[in-house]
N, CA, C and O of each residue as an XYZ file, in Angstrom:
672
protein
N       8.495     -5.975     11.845
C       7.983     -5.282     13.002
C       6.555     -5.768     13.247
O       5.699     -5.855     12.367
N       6.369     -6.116     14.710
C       4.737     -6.726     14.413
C       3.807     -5.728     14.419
O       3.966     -4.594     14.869
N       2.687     -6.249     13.831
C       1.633     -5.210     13.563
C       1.266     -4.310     15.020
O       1.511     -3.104     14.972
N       0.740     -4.822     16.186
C       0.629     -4.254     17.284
C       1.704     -2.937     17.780
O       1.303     -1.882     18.270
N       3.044     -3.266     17.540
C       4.135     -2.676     17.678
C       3.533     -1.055     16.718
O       3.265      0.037     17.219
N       3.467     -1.565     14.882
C       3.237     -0.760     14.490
C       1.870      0.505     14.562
O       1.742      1.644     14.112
N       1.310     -0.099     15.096
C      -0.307      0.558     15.473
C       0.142      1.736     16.528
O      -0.212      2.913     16.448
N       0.920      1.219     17.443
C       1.131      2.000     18.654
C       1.627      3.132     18.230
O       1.413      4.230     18.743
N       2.575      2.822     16.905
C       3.583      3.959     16.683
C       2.617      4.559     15.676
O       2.521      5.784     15.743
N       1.960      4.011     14.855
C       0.863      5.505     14.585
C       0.037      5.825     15.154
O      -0.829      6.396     14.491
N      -0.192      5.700     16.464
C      -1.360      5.902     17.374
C      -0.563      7.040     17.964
O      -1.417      7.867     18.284
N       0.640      7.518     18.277
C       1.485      8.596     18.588
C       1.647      9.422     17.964
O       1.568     10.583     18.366
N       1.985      9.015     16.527
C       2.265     10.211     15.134
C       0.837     10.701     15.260
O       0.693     11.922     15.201
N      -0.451      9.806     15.456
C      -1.419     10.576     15.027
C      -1.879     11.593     16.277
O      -2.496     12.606     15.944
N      -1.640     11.397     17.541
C      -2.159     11.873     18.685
C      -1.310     12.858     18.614
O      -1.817     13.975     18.717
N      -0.168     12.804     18.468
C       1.081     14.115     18.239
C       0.705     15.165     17.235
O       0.529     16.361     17.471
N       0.567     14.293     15.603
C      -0.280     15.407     15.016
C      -2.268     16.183     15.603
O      -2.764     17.288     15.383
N      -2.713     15.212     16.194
C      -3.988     15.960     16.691
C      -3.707     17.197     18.165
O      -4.477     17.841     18.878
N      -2.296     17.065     18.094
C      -2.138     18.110     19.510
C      -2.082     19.345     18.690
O      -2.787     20.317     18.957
N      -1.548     19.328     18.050
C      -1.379     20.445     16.933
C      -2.243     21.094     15.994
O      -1.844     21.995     15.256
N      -3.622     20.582     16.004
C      -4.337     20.910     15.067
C      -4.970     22.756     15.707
O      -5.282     23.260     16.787
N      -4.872     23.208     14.213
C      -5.408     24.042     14.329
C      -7.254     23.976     13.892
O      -7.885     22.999     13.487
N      -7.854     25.676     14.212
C      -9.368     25.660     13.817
C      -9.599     26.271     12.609
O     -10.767     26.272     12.221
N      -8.555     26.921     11.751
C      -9.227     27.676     10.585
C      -8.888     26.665      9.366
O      -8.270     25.607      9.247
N      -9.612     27.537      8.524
C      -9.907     26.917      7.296
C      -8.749     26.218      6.629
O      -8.929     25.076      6.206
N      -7.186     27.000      6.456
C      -6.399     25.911      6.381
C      -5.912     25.168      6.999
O      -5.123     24.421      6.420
N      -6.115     24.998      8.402
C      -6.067     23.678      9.389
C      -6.632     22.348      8.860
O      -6.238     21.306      9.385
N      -7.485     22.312      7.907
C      -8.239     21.545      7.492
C      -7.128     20.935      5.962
O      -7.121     19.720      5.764
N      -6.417     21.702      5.164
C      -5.567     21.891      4.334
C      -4.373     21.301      4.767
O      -3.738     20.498      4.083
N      -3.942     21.812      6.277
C      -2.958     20.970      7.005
C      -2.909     19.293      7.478
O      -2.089     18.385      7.609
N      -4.332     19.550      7.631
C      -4.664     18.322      8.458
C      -4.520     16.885      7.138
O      -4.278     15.685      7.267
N      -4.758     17.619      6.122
C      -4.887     16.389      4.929
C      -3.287     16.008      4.147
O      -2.915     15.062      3.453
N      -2.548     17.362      4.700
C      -0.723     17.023      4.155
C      -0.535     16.247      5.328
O      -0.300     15.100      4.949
N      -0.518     16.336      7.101
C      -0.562     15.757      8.234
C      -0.551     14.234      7.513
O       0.363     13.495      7.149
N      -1.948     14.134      7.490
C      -2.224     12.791      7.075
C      -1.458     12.143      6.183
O      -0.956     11.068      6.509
N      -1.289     12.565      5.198
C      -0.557     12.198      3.825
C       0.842     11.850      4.303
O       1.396     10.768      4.113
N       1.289     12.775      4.872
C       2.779     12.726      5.489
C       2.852     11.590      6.764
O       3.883     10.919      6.711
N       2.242     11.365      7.524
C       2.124     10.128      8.542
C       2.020      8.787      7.999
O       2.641      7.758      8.261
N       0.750      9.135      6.884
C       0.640      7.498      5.866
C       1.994      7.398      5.308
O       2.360      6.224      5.368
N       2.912      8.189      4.772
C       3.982      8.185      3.947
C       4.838      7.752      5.192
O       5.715      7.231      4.503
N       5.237      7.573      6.344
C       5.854      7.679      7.406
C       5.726      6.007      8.036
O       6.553      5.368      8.686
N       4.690      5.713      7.675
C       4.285      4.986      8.041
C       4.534      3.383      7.260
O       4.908      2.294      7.693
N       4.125      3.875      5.938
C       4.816      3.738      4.925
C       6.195      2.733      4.710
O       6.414      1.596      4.292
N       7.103      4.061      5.351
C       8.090      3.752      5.293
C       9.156      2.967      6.105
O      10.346      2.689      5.954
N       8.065      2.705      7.158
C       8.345      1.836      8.796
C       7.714      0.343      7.948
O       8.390     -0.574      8.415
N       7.067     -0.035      7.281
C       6.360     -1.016      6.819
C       7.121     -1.497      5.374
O       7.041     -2.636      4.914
N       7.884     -0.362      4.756
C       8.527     -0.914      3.388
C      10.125     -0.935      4.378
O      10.615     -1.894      4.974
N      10.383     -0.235      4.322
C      11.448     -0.217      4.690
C      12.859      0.834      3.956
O      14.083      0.713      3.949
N      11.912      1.827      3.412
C      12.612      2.644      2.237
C      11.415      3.950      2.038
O      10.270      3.625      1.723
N      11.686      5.111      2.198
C      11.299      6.373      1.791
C      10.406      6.182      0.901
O      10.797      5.909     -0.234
N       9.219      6.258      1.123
C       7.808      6.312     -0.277
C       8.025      7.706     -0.749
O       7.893      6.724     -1.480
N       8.168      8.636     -1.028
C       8.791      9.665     -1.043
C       9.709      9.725     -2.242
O       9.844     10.740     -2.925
N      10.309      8.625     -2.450
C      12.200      8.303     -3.271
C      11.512      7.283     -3.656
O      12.445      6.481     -3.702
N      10.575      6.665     -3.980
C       9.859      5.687     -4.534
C       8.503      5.791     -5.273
O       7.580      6.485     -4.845
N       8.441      5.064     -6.403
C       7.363      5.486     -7.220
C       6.579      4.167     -7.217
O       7.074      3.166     -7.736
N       5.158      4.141     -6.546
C       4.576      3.592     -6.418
C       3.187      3.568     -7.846
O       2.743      4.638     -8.261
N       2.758      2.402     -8.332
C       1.484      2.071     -9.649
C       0.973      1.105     -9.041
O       1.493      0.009     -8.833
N      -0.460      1.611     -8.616
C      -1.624      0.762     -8.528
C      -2.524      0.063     -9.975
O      -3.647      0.555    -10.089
N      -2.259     -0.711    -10.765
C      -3.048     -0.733    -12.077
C      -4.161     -1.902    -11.655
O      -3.970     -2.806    -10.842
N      -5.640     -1.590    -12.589
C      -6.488     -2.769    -12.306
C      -6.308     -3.348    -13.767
O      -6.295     -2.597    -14.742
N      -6.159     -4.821    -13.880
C      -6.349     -4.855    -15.650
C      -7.867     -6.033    -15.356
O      -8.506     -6.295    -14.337
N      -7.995     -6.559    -16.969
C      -8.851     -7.235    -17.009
C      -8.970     -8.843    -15.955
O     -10.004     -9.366    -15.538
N      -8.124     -9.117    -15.840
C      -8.049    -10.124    -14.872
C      -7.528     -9.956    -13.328
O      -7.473    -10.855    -12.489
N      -7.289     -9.061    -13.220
C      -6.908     -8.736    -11.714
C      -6.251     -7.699    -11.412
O      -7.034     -6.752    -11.349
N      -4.984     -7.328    -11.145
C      -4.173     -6.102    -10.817
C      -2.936     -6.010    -10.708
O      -2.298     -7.036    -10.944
N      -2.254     -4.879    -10.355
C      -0.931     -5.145    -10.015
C      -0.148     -3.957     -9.208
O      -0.225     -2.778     -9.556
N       0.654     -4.436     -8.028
C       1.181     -3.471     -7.210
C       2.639     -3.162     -8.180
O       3.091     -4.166     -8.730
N       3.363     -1.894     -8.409
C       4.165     -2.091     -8.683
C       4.875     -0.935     -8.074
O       4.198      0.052     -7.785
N       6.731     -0.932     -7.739
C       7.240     -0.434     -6.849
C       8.660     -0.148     -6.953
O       9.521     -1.027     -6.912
N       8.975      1.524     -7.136
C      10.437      1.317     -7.862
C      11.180      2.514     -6.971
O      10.645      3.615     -6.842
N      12.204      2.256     -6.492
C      13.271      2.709     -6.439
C      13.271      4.129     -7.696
O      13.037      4.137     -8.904
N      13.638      5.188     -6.749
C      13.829      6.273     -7.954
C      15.217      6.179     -8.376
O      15.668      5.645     -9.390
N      15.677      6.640     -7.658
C      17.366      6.472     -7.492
C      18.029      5.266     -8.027
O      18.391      4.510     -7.126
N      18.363      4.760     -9.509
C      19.056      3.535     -9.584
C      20.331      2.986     -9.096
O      20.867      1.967     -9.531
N      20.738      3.687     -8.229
C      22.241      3.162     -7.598
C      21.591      2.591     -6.189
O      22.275      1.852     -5.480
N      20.367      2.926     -5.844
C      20.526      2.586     -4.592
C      19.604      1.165     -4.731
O      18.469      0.736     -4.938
N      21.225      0.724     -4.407
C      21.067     -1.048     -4.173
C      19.925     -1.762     -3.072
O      19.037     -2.611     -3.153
N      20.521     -0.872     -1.985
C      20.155     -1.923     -0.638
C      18.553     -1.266     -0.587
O      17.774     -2.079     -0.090
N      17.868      0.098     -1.017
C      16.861      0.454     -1.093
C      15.979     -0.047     -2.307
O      14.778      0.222     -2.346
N      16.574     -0.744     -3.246
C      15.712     -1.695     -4.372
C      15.740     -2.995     -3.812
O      14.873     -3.852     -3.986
N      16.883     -3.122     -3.056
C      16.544     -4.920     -2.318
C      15.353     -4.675     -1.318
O      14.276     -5.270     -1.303
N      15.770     -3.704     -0.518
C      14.747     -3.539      0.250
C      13.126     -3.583     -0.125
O      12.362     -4.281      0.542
N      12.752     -2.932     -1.033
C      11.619     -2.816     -2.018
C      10.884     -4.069     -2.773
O       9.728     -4.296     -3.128
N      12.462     -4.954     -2.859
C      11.922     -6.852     -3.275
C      11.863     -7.737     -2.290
O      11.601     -8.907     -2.568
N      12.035     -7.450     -1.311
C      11.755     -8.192      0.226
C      10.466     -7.597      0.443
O       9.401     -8.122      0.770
N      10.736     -6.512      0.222
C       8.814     -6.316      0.960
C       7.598     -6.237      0.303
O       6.570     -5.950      0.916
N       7.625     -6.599     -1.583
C       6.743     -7.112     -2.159
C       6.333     -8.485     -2.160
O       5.214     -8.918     -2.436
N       7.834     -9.425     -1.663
C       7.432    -10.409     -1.722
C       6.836    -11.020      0.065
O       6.090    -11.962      0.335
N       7.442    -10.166      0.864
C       6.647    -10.514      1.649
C       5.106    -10.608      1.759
O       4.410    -11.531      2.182
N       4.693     -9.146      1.158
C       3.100     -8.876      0.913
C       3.269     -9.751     -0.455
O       3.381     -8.829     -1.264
N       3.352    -10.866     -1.168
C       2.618    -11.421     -1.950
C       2.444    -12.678     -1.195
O       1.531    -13.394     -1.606
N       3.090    -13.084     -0.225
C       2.984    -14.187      0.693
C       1.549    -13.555      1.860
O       0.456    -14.014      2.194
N       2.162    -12.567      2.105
C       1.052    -12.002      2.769
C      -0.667    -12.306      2.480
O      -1.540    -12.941      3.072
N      -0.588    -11.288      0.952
C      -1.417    -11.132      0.456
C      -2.561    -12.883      0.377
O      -3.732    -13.168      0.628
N      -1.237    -13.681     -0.154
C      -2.114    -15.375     -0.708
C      -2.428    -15.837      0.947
O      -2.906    -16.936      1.226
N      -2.170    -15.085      1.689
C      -2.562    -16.152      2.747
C      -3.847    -15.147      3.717
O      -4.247    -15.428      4.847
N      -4.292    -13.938      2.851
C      -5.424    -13.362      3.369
C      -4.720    -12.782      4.510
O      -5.537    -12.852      5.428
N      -3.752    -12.298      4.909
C      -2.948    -11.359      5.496
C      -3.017     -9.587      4.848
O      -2.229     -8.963      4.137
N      -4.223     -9.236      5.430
C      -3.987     -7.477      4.479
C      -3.451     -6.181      5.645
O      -3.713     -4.978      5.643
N      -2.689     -6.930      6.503
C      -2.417     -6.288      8.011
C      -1.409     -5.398      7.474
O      -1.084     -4.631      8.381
N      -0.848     -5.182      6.545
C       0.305     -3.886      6.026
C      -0.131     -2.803      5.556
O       0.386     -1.712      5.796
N      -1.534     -3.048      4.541
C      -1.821     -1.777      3.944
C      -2.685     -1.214      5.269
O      -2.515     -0.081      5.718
N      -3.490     -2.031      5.740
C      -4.147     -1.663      7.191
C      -2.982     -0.799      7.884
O      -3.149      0.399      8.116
N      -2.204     -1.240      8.090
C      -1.454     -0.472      8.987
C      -0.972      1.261      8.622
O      -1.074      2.380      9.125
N      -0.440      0.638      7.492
C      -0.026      2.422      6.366
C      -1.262      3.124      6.060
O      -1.241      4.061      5.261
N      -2.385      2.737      6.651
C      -3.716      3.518      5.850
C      -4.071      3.585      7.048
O      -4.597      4.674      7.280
N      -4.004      2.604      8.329
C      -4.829      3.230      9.080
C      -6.241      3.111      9.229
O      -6.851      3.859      9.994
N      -6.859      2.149      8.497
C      -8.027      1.985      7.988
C      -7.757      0.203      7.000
O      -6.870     -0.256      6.281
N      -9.029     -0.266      7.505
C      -9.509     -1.414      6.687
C      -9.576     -1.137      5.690
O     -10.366     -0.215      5.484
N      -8.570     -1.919      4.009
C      -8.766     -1.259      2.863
C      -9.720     -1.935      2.265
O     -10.103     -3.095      2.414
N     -10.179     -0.792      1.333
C     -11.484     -1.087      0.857
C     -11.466     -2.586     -0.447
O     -11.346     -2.308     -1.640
N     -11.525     -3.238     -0.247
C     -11.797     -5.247     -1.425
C     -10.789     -5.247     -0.621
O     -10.028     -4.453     -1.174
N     -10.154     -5.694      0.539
C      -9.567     -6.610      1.220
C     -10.227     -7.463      2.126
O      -9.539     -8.391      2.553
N     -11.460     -7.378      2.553
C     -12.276     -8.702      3.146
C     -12.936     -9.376      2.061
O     -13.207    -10.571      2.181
N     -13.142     -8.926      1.318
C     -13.340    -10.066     -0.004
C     -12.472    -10.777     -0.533
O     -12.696    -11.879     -1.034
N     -10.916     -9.978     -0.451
C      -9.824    -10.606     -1.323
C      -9.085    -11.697     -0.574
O      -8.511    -12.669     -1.064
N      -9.237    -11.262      1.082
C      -8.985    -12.612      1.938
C     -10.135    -13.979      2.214
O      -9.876    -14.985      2.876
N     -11.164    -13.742      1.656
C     -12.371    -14.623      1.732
C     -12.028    -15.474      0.481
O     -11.875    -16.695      0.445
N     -11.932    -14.525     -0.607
C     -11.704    -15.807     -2.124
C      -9.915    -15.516     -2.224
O      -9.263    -15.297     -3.245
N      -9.438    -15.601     -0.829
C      -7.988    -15.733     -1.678
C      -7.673    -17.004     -2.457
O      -6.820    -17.097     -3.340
N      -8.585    -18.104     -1.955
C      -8.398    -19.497     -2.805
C      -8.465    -19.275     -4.328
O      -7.706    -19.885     -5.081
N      -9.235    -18.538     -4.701
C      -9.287    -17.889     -6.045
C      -8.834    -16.667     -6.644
O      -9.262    -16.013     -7.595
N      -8.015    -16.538     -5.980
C      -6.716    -15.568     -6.263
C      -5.324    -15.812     -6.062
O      -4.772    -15.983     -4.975
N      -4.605    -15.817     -7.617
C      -3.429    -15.950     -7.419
C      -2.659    -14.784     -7.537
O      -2.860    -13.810     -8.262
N      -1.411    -15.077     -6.439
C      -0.340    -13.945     -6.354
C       0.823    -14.378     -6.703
O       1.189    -15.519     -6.419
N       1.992    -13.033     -7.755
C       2.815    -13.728     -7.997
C       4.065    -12.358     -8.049
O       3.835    -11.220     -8.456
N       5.121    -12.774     -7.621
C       6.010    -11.588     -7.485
C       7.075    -11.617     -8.669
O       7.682    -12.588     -9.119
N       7.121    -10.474     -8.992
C       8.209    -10.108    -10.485
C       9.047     -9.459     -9.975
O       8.463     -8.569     -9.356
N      10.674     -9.316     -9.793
C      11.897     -8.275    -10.092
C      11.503     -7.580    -11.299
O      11.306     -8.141    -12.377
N      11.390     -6.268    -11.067
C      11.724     -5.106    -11.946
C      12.837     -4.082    -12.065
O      13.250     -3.753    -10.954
N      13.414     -3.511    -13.019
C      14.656     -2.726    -12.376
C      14.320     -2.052    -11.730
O      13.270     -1.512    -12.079
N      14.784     -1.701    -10.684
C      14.947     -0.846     -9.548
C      13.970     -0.943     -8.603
O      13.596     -0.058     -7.834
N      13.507     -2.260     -8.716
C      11.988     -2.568     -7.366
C      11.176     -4.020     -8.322
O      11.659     -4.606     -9.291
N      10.073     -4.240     -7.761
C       9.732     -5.362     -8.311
C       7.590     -4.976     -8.498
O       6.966     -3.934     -8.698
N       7.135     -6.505     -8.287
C       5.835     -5.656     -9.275
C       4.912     -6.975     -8.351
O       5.529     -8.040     -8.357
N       3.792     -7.007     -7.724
C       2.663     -7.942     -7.086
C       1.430     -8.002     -8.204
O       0.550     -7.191     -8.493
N       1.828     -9.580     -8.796
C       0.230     -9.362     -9.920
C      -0.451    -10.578     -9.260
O      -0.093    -11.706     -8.923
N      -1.733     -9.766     -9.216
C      -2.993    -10.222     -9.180
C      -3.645    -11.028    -10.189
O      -3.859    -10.341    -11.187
N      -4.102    -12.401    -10.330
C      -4.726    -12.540    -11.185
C      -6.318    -13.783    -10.772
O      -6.275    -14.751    -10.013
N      -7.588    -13.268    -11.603
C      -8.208    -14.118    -10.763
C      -9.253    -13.842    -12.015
O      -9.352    -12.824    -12.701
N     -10.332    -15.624    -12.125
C     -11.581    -15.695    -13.049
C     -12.869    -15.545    -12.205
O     -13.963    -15.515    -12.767
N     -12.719    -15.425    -10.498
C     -13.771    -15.029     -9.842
C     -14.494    -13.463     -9.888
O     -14.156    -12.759     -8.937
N     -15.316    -12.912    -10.736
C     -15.870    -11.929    -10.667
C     -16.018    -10.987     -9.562
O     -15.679     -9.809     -9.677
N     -16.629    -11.588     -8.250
C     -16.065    -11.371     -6.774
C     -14.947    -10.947     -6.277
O     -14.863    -10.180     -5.318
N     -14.086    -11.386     -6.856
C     -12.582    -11.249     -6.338
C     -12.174    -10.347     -6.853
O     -11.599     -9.572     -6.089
N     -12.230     -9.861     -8.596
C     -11.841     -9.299     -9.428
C     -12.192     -7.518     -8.999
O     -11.440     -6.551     -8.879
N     -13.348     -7.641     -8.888
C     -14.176     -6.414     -8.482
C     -13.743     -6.343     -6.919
O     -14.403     -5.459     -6.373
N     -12.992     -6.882     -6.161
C     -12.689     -6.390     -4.805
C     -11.157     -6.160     -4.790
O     -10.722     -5.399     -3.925
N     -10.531     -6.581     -5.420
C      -9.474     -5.990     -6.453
C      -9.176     -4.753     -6.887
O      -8.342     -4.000     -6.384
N      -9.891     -4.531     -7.868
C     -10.239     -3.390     -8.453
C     -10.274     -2.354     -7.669
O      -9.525     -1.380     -7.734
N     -11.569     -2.625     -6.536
C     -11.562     -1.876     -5.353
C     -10.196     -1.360     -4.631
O      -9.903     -0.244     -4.201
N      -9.565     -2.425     -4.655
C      -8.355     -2.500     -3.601
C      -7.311     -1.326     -4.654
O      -6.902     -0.237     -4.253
N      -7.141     -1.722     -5.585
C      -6.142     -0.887     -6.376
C      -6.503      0.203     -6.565
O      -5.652      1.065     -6.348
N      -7.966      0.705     -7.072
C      -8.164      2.332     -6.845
C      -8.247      2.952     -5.595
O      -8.614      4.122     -5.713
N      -7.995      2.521     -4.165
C      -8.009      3.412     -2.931
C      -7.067      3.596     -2.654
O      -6.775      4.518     -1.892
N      -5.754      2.340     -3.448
C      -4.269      2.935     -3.038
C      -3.814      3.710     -3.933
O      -2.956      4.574     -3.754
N      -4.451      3.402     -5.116
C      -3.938      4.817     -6.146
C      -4.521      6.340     -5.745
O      -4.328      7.464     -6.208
N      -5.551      5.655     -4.351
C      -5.940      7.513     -4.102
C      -5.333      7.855     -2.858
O      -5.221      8.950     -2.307
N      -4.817      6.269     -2.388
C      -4.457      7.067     -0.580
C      -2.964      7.561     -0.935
O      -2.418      8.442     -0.271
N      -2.261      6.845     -2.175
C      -0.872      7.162     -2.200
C      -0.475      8.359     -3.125
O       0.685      8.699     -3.357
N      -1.672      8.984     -3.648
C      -1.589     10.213     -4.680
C      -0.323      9.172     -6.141
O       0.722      9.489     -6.709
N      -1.087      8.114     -6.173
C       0.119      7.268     -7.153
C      -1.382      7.336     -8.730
O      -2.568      7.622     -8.894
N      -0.324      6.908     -9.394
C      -1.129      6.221    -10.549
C      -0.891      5.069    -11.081
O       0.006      4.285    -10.769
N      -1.899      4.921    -12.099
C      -1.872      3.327    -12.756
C      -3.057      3.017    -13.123
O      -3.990      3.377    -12.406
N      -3.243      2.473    -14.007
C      -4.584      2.132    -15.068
C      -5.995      2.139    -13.947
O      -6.045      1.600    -12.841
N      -6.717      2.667    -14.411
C      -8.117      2.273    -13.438
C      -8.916      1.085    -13.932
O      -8.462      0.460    -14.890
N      -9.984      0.734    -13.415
C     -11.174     -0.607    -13.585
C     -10.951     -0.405    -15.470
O     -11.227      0.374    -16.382
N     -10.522     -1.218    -15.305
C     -10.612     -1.756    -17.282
C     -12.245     -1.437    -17.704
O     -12.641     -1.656    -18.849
């Protein structure tokens, strides 16, 4: 789906949810499940499978990082294929300084992705099958890169309420 396409369609979820907002104190409580639930929505227009029914690990290690991405449900076939098509797309993505997916599911420029597309020359990406989903490792000896990395993996371990090792 191209990115433009996808913008539009959260530019609706989000204008749809801002018709609705309320003024009291848990409006504010709402407004942050809203969010959570649109990124997850959004999400799922961009993976192609329920984040929801999927267990997402952001880890940083000593040399770089790693996305990793599983299928809860082990019978469901075409939703773990689905899950290895779209890591490996974002690891193609990723090496070619393409960060237009998490942009899109966040909604926001993620935080070490203009660094990580500046030294992608010094960052390698590499995609693993895992059972029931597969795994994006990061690996890099640029200090620069490493630390925008790092960056990158702790804002999705906070935008996705996921876990996985923090800054080594």
């Amino acid at each position: 789906m191209p990115l433009d396409f996808r913008i539009a369609l959260a530019a609706v979820s989000l204008a749809t949810g801002l018709a609705c907002g309320r003024s009291s104190a848990s409006s504010h409580a709402l407004s942050a499940d809203t969010a959570f639930a649109s990124m997850q929505q959004r999400g799922k227009m961009a993976m192609g499978v329920d984040q929801t029914t999927s267990t997402h690990m952001f880890d940083a290690s000593p040399d770089g990082g790693r996305i990793e991405l599983r299928r809860d449900d082990p019978t469901d076939t075409l939703g773990i294929a689905q899950i290895r098509a779209h890591l490996k797309l974002i690891q193609h993505a990723f090496q070619a300084g393409d960060f237009s997916t998490p942009q899109f599911v966040h909604m926001q420029t993620m935080p070490g992705t203009a660094e990580m597309a500046r030294k992608r020359d010094v960052i390698e990406y590499r995609y693993n099958d895992l059972p029931r989903g597969g795994e994006v490792v990061m690996k890099t000896r640029d200090a620069d890169a490493l630390a925008a990395i790092h960056e990158f993996m702790g804002a999705q371990r906070s935008g996705h309420h996921a876990s996985g090792a923090g800054t080594p």
